[in-house]
C-alpha positions in Angstrom: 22.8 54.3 -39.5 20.8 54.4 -36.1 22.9 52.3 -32.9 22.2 49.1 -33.5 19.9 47.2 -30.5 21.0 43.7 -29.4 17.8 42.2 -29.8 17.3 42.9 -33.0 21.1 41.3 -33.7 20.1 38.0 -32.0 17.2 37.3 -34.5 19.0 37.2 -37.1 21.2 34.7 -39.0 25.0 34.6 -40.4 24.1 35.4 -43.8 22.0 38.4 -42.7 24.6 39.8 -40.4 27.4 39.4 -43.1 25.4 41.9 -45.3 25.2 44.4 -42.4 28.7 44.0 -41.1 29.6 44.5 -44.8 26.7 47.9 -45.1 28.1 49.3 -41.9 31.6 49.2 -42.9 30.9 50.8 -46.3 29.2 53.5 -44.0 31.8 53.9 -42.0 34.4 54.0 -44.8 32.2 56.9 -46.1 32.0 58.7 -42.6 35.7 58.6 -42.6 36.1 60.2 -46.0 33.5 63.1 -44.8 35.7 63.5 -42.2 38.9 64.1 -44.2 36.6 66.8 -46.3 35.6 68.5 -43.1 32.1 67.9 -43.8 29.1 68.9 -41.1 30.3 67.7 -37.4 26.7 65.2 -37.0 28.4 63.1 -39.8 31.5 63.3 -37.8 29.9 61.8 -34.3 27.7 58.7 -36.5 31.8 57.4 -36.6 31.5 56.4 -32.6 28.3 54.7 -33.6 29.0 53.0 -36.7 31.6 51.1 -35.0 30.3 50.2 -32.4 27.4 48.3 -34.8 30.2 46.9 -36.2 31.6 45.3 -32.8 27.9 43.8 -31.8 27.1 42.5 -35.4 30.9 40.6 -35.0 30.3 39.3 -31.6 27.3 37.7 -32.6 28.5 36.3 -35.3 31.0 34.8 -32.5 28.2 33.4 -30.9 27.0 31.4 -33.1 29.8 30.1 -34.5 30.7 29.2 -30.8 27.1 27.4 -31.1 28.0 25.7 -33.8 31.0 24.3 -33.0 29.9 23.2 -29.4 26.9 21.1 -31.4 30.0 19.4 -33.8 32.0 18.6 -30.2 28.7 17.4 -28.4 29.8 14.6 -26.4 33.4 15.1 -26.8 36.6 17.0 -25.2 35.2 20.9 -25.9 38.9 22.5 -27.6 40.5 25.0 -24.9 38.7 27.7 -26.7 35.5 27.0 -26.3 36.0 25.6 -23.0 34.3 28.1 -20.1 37.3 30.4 -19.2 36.4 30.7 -15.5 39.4 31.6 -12.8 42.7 29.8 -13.0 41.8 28.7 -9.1 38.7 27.1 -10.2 40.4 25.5 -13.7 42.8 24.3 -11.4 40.5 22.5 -8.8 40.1 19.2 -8.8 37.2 17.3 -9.5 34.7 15.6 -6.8 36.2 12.2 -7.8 39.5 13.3 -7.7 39.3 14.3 -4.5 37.4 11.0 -3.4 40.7 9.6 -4.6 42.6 7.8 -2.0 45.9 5.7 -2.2 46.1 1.9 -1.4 48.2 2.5 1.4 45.4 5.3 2.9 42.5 2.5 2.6 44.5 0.0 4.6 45.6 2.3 7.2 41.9 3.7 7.5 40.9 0.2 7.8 43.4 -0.8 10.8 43.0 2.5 12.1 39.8 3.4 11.8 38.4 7.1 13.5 37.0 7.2 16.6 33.1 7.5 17.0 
């Protein structure tokens, strides 16, 4: 099996890439058992390949769950997973209302004492 390119992952749908996730790791289940019968060493190096394919067809199988899900949530709270994982500084922040925020007692003294022009 040739390295698999990203855009021609992305085209395709979850059914599709279940039947190469499950081709791929029949290959490489195949590869491994060359391996064990010391076969030729360019069957040997497709191992390195093979699973890579297998870690791109899985993350975008991710992705579109991820897609999915954040569709189902549209217009509500997004679960901490599929929330955007950022820094902790900037998770941490608070919002531009937030910070707007003032107590009672900061409104009346800002009123009786207001800043100088």
């Amino acid at each position: 099996m040739a390295k698999l390119k990203q855009k021609e992952i992305k085209g395709k749908n979850l059914e599709s890439l279940s039947e190469e996730l499950l081709k791929a790791k029949k290959e490489l289940l195949e590869l491994r058992v060359a391996k064990r019968s010391n076969s030729n060493e360019k069957k040997i190096s497709q191992i390195k390949v093979v699973r890579k394919n297998i870690a791109r067809i899985l993350t975008q199988q991710r992705l579109i769950n991820i897609e999915a899900k954040k569709t189902e949530y549209a217009g509500k709270l997004l679960p901490k997973s599929l929330r955007p994982k950022l820094t902790k500084k900037l998770r941490a922040q608070l919002t531009p209302a937030e910070k707007n925020n003032t107590t009672r007692r900061r409104r009346v003294m800002n009123k009786l004492y207001p800043k100088r022009k």
